[in-house]
C-alpha positions as CSV (number, residue, x, y, z in Angstrom):
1,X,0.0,0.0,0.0
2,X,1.4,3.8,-0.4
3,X,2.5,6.0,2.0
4,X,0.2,9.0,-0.4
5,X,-3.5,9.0,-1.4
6,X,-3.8,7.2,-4.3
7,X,-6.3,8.7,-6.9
8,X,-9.1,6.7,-7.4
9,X,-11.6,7.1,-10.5
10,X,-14.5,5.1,-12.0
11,X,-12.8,3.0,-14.0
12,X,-10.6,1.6,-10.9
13,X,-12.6,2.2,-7.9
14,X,-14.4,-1.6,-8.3
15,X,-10.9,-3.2,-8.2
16,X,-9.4,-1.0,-5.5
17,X,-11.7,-1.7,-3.1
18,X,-12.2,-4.9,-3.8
19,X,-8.8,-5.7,-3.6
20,X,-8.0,-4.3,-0.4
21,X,-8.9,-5.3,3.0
22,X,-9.6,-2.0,4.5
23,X,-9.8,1.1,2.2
24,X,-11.1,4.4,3.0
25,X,-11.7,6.5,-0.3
26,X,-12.4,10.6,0.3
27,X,-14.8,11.9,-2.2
28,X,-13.7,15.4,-3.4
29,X,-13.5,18.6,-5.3
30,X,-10.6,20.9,-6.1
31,X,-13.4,23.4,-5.5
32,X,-14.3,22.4,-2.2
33,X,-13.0,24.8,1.0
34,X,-13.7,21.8,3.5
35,X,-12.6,19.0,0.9
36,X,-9.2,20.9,0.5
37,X,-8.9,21.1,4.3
38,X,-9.3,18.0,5.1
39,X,-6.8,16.8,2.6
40,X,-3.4,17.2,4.9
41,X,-4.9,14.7,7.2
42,X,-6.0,12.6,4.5
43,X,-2.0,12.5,3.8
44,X,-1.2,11.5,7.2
45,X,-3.4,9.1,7.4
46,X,-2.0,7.8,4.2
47,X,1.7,8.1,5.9
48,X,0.6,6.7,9.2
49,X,-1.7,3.6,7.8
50,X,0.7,1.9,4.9
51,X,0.3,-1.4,4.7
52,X,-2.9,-1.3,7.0
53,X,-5.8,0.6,5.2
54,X,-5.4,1.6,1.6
55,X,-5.9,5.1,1.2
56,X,-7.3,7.4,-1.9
57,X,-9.2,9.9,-3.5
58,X,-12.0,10.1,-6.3
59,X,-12.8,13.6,-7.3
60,X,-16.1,13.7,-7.8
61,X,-16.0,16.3,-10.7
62,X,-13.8,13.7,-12.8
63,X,-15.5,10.8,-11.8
64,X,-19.6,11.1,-11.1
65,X,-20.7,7.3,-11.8
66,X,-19.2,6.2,-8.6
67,X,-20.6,9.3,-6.3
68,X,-23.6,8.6,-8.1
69,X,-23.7,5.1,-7.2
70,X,-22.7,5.8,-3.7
71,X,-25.2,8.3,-3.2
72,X,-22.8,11.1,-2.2
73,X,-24.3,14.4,-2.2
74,X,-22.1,16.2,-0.1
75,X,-18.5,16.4,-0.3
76,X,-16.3,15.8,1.3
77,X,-17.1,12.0,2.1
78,X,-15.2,9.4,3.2
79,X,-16.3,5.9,2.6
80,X,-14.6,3.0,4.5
81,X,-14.5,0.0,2.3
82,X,-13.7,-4.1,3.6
83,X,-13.3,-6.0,0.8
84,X,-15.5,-4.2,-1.5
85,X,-18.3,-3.4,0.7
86,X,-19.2,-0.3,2.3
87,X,-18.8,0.0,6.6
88,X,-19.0,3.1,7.5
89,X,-19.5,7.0,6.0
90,X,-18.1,9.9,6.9
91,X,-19.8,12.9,5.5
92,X,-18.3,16.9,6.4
93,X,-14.9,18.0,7.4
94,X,-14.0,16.1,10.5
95,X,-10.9,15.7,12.8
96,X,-8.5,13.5,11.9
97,X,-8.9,11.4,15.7
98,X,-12.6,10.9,14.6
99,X,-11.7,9.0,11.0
100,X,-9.0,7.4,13.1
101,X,-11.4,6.3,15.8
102,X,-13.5,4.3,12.9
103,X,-10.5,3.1,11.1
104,X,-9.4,1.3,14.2
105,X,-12.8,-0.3,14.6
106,X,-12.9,-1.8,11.4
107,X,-8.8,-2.9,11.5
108,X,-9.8,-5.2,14.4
């Protein structure tokens, strides 16, 4: 797994997640104030998680099929993925303890 977010689009989101045991995928916009906010501590998380949660980013501009399918409406969103299925959903710019807090859960 990387130590960056890895950008995620339509075409590869299916095999990503699928592919991964744990994967949390932040759903974004270069446009977004609270999207680009959040994004540092996206990074860490990337940093601090290799090799435990696979980390990346579909923008939604670029990529509407799978925010459609996912229902996003809001961005940003984080979806936590195991093995292709959707755990949990985090939806507005939270702290970076709170994503960690639900990553953990799921890493158990």
């Amino acid at each position: 797994m990387n130590a960056q977010p890895v950008q995620v689009t339509d075409s590869s989101f299916k095999e990503i997640v699928n592919k991964h045991s744990l994967a949390i995928i932040d759903f974004w916009a270069p446009w977004c104030g609270p999207c680009l906010a959040l994004a540092p501590g996206i990074e860490e998380l990337a940093e601090e998680h290799t090799g435990k949660v696979f980390v990346g980013r579909l923008n939604v501009d670029e990529n509407p099929m799978t925010a459609e399918r996912f229902k996003v409406f809001s961005i940003p969103t984080m979806l936590i993925m195991k093995y292709g299925r959707e755990v949990d959903r985090i939806v507005g710019l939270v702290p970076k303890k709170y994503i960690e807090a639900l990553l953990r859960k799921h890493l158990g």
